[in-house]
C-alpha positions in Angstrom: -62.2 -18.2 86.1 -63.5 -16.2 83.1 -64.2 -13.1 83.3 -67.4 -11.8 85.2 -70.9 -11.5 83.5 -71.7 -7.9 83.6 -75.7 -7.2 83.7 -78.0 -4.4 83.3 -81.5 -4.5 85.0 -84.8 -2.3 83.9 -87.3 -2.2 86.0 -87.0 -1.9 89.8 -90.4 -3.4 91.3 -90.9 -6.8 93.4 -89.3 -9.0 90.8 -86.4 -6.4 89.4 -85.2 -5.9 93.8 -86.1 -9.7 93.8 -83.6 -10.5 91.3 -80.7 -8.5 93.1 -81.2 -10.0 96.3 -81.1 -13.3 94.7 -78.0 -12.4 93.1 -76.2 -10.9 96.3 -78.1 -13.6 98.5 -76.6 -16.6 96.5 -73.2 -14.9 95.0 -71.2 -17.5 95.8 -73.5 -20.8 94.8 -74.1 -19.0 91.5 -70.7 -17.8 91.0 -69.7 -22.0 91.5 -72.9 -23.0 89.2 -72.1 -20.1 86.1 -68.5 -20.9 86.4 -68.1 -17.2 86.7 -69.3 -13.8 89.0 -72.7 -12.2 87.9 -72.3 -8.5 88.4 -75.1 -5.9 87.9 -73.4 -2.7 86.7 -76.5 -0.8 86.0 -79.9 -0.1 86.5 -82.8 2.1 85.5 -86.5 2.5 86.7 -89.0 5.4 86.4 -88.3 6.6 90.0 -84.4 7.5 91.1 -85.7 8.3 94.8 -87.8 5.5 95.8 -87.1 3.0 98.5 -87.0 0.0 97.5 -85.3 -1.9 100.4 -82.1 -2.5 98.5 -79.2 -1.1 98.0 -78.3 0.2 94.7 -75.4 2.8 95.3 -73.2 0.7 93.8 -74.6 0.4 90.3 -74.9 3.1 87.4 -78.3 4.9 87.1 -79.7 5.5 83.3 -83.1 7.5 83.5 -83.7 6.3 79.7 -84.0 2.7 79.9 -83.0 2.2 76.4 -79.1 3.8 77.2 -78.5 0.5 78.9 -78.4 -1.5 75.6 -75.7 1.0 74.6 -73.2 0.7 77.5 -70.2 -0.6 77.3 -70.0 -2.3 80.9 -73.1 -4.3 80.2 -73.1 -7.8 78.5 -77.0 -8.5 79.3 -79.9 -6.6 79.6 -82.2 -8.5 81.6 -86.0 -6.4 81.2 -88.8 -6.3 84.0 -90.5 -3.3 82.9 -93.6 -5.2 81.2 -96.3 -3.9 78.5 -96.2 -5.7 74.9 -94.9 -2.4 72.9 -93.5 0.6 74.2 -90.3 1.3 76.6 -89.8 -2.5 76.7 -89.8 -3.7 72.8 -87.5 -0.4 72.2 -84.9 -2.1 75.2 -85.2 -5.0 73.9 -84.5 -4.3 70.0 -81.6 -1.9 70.8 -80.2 -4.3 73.4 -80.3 -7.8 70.6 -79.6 -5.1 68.2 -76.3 -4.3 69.9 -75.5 -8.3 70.5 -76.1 -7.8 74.0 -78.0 -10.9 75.4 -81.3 -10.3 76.8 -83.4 -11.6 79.5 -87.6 -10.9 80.2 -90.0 -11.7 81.7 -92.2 -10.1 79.5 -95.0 -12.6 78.1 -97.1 -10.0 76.0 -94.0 -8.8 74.3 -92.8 -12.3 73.4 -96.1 -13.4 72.7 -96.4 -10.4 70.1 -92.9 -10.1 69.2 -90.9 -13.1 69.9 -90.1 -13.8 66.4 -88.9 -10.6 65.4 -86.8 -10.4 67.9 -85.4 -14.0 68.0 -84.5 -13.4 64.2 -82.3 -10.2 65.8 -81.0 -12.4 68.1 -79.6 -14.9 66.0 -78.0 -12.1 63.4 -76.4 -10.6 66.3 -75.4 -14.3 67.9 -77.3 -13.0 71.3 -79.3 -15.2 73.4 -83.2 -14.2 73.9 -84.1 -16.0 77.1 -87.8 -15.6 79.2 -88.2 -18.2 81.4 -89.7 -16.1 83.9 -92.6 -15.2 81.0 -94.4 -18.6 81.5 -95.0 -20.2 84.9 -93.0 -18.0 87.4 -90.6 -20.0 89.1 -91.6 -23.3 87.1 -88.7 -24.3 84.6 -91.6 -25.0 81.9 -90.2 -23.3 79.4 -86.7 -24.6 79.7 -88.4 -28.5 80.0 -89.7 -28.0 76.9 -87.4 -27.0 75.4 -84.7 -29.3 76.8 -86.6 -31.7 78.4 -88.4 -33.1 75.9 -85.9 -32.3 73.1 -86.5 -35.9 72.1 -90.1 -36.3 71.8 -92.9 -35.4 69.2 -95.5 -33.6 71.4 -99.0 -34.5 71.2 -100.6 -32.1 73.7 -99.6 -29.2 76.0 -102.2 -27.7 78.0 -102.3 -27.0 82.0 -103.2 -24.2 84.3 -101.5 -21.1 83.5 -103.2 -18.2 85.4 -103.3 -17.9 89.1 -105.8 -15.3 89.5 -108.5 -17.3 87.7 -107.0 -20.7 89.7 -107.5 -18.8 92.9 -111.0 -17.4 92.0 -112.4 -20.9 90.7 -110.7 -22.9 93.7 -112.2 -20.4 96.5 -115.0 -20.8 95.0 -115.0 -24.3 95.2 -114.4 -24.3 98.8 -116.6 -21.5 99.8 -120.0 -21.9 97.7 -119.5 -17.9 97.2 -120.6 -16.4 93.5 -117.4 -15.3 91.4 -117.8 -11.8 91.8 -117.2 -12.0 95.4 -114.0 -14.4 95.3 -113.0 -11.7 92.7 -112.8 -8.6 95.5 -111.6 -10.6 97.7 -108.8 -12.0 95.3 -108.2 -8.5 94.8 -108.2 -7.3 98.6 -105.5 -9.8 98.6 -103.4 -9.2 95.7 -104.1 -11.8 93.8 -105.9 -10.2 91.4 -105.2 -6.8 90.0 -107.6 -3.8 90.1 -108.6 -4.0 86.5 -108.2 -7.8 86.5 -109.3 -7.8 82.3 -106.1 -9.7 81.4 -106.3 -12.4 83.6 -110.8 -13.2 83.9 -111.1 -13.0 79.9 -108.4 -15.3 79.6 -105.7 -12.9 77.8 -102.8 -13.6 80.0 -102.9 -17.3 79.8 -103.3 -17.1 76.1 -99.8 -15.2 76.0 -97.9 -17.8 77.5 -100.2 -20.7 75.8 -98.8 -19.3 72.7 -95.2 -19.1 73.5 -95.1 -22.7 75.0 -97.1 -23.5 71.5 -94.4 -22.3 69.7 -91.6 -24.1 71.7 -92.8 -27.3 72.0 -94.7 -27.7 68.1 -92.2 -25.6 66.0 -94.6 -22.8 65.5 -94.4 -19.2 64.8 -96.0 -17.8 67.3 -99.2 -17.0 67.0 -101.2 -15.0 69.7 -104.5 -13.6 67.3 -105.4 -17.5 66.7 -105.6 -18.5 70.2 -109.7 -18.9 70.8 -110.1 -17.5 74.6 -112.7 -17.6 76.9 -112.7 -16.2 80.5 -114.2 -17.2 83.8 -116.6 -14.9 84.3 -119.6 -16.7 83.5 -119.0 -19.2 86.4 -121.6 -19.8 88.6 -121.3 -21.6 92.2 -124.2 -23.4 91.3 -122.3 -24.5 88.0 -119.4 -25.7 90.7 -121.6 -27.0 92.9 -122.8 -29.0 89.8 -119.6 -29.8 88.3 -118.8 -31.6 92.1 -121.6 -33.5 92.3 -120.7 -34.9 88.8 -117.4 -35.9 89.8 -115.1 -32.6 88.4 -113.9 -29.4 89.1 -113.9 -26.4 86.9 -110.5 -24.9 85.9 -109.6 -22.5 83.4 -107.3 -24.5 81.2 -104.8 -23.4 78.6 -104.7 -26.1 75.7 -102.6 -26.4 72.1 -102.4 -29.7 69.9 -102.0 -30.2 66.4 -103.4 -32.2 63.5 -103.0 -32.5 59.7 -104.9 -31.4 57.1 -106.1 -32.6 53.8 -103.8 -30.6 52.3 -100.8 -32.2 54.4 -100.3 -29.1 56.2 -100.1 -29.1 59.7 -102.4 -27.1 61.7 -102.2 -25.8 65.0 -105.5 -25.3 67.5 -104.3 -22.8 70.5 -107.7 -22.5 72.8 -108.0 -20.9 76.6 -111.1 -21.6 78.2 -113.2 -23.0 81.5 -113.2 -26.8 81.4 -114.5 -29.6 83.9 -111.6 -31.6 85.1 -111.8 -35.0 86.8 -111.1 -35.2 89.9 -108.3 -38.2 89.4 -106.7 -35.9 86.7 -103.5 -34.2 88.1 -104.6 -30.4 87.3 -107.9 -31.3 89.5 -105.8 -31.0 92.7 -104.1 -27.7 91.8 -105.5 -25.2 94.1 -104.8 -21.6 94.8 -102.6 -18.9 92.6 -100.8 -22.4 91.8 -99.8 -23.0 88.0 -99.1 -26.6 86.4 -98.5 -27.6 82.6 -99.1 -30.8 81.3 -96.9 -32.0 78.0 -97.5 -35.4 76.6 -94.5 -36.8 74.1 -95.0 -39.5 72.3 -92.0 -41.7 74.3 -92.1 -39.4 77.3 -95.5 -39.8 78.1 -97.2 -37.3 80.0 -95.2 -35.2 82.0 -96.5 -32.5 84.8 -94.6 -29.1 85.8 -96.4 -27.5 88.3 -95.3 -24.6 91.3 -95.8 -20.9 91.9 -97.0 -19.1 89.0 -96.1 -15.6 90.4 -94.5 -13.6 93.1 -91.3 -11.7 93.2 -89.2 -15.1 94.8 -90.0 -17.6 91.8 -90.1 -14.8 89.1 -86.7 -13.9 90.6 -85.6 -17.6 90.3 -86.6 -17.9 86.3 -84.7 -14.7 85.7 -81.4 -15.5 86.9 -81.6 -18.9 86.2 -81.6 -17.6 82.5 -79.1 -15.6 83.3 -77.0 -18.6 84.6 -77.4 -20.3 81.4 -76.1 -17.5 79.6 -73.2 -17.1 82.1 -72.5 -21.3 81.1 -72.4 -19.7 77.4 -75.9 -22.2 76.8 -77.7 -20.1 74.3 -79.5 -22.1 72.1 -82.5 -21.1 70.1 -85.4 -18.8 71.3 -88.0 -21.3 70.5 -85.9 -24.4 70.4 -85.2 -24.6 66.4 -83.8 -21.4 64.5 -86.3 -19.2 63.4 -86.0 -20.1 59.8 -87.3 -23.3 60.4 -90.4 -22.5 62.4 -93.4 -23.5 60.8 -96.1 -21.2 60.2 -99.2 -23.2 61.4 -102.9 -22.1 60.6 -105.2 -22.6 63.0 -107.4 -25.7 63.2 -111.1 -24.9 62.6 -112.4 -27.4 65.8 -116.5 -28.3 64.6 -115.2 -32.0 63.7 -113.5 -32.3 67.2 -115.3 -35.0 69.7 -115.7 -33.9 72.9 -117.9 -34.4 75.9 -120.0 -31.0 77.1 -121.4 -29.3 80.5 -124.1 -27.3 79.2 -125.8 -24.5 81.8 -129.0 -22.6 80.8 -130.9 -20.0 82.6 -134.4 -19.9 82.1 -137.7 -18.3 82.9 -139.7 -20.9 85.4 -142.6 -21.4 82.8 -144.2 -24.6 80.8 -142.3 -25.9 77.9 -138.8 -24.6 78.6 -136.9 -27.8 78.9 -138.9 -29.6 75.4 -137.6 -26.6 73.9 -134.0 -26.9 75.1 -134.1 -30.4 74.6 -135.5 -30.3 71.4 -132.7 -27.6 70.0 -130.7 -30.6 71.0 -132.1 -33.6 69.0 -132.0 -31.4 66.4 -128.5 -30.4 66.1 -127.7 -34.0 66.7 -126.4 -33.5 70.4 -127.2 -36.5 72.8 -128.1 -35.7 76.0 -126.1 -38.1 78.9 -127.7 -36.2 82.1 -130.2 -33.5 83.1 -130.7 -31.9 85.8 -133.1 -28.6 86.3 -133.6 -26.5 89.7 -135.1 -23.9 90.3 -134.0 -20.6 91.9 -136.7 -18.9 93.9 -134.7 -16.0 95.0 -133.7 -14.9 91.6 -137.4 -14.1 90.6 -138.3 -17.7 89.3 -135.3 -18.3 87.2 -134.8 -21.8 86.3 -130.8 -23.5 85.7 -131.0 -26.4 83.5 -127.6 -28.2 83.6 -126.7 -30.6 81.3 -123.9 -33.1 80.1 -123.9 -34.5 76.6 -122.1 -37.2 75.5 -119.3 -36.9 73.1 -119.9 -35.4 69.6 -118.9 -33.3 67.3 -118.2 -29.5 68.9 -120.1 -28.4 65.8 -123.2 -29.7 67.3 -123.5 -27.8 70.3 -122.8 -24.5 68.3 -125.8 -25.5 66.3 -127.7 -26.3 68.9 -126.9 -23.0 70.6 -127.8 -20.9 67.2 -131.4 -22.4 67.5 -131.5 -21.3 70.9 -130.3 -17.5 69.7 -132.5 -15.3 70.7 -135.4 -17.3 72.7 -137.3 -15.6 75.2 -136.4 -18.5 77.5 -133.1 -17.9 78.1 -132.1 -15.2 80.4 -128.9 -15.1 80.3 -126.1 -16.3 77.8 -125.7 -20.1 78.2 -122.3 -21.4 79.9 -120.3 -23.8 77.9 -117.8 -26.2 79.6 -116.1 -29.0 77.6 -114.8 -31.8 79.6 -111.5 -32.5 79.7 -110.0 -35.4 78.4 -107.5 -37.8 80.4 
């Protein structure tokens, strides 16, 4: 048997103590699988003292996180520390830099710096794995880039943040308003205590543009990735979106089409859509996350399981570290960096889509003719209508409507005329339905 794989872990939360309890859990069934023993020989966290409910006697202690990249009894550095810049990027530069393999599950770091530091991975012949950075425990990131090695994809898009999954599906069941589903998610853990990232979008956008990336040939691209958040999501808008034969999820989408000038352009977009029920994202419920990928001889294929939680992160990380263990390295982002395209972004007006439109209003004459005619003339037709009124919100009005499909540019228009009416008391909600 060769000779054991020698890790270093930074980073000693619920996933970092997950992983070494995989590891001494399964020993033997990994040992068979990698063809050799996985042995963590160091570790390093912010706190020495603290209990973490594992044993870690046995390994070396580095208070700098970075001195793990430089030991010689260390092979990988696998880094569960977090945050885009800082500690993290510095661990994982010195550790590529030094041809040690390296293993994250850091999405905003990849998502900012994956291609810098695949580029050091390659001159260094390292591997650069993050399975655990998309998906939790679902091998998404590893079935696009294996899995569908063969195909030319035509769309990626699913589900890729459980917080705003959990929020929108209580909802759903409960008829309760998001920002009570939001303490609640938070009483729970499901949602953290400044929950920014995950509401406005941001977190799904990181791991939209990684799997962007993989699956299209892209450089990544994270600042062209349009995002919009959950926040404006009424129940009456999910009440509304049942009786119309959806549910509203906040879905993660990136497709590509070419331009005049032959170039191929990427469109990267996060944002609340109305799903049909028959779809298979419509029955994902909970902190639950699912990616769709459609190849053109595949056909559509669905990855869905836990998103989060120490167990499934765990179960990414050392299955990365299993390939590395096989000596299966491949490339980052499934082609060498040198031939990753850079893509710009597709500019969306010409794109045909159907439309949920929610309006708040002031309960007087005249409201609706003027909503309705903002929409004649930006060219939007109107499919269905429906207006109620809200007598415990002071004589507010919703108007709720679904267009049918046209241009996206159209329903900006529309919305520009509307721009500053007294009508309208609050921003309207706009909720593209999803095609199957």
């Amino acid at each position: 048997m060769d000779k054991p794989l020698r890790i270093a872990i930074a980073g000693l939360g619920t996933v970092g103590t997950g992983v070494i309890r995989l590891l001494e859990t399964n020993r033997d069934l990994l040992t068979a699988r990698a063809g050799r023993e996985i042995e963590v020989t160091a570790v390093s966290a912010r706190d020495r003292n603290r209990n973490r409910g594992v044993d870690l006697s046995r390994y070396a202690w580095e208070d700098d996180m970075t001195a793990l990249a430089a030991r010689e009894d260390v092979d990988l550095v696998v880094e569960l520390v977090g945050g885009s810049d800082g500690p993290a990027l510095a661990l994982a530069r010195a550790s590529l830099g030094a041809g040690k393999h390296f293993v994250t599950a850091n999405k905003a770091m990849i998502a900012h710096h994956g291609i810098a530091l695949a580029k050091t991975a390659e001159a260094h012949e390292a591997a650069l794995k993050f399975e655990a950075a998309v998906a939790g425990g679902i091998p998404v990131v590893k079935g696009l880039r294996e899995g569908t090695s063969a195909n030319a994809l035509e769309r990626i898009y699913g589900i890729l943040n459980g917080t705003c999954n959990y929020i929108l599906s209580k909802m759903e069941d409960t008829g309760a308003d998001f920002g009570e589903i939001l303490a609640e998610a938070q009483a729970k853990g499901f949602a953290e205590a400044d929950p920014t990232f995950d509401i406005q979008g941001i977190d799904a956008a990181h791991k939209l543009a990684i799997l962007a990336a993989i699956g299209f040939g892209a450089r990544i691209d994270f600042d062209a990735v349009r995002t919009t958040g959950i926040t404006q999501v009424k129940a009456a808008d999910i009440a509304q979106a049942d009786a119309l034969g959806f549910v509203i999820r906040l879905i993660a989408m990136a497709d590509t089409e070419t331009g005049e000038d032959g170039r191929t352009r990427l469109l990267q977009r996060v944002r609340p859509c109305l799903v049909p029920k028959d779809h298979p994202l419509a029955s994902v419920d909970g902190p639950t996350n699912a990616v769709v990928a459609e190849g053109n001889f595949s056909g559509r294929l669905l990855f869905q399981g836990a998103g989060a939680g120490d167990g499934p992160t765990a179960s990414a990380v050392v299955a990365d570290i299993i390939d590395i263990a096989r000596e299966e390295i491949g490339a980052p982002f499934s082609i060498p960096v040198a031939g990753l395209e850079p893509m710009p972004p597709v500019e969306p007006g010409h794109r045909m889509e159907r439309t949920y439109l929610r309006f708040t209003v002031t309960d007087r004459p005249g409201v609706l003719a003027e909503i309705t005619a903002a929409m004649r003339d930006a060219g939007v037709s109107i499919e269905s209508l429906i207006q109620k009124g809200r007598a415990d919100d002071g004589g507010e009005v919703l108007v709720a409507m679904v267009t049918h499909e046209g241009p996206e540019r159209c329903i900006k228009e529309a919305l520009d005329l509307l721009d500053g009416s007294e009508s309208l008391t609050d921003a309207p909600l706009v909720l593209p339905i999803l095609r199957d």
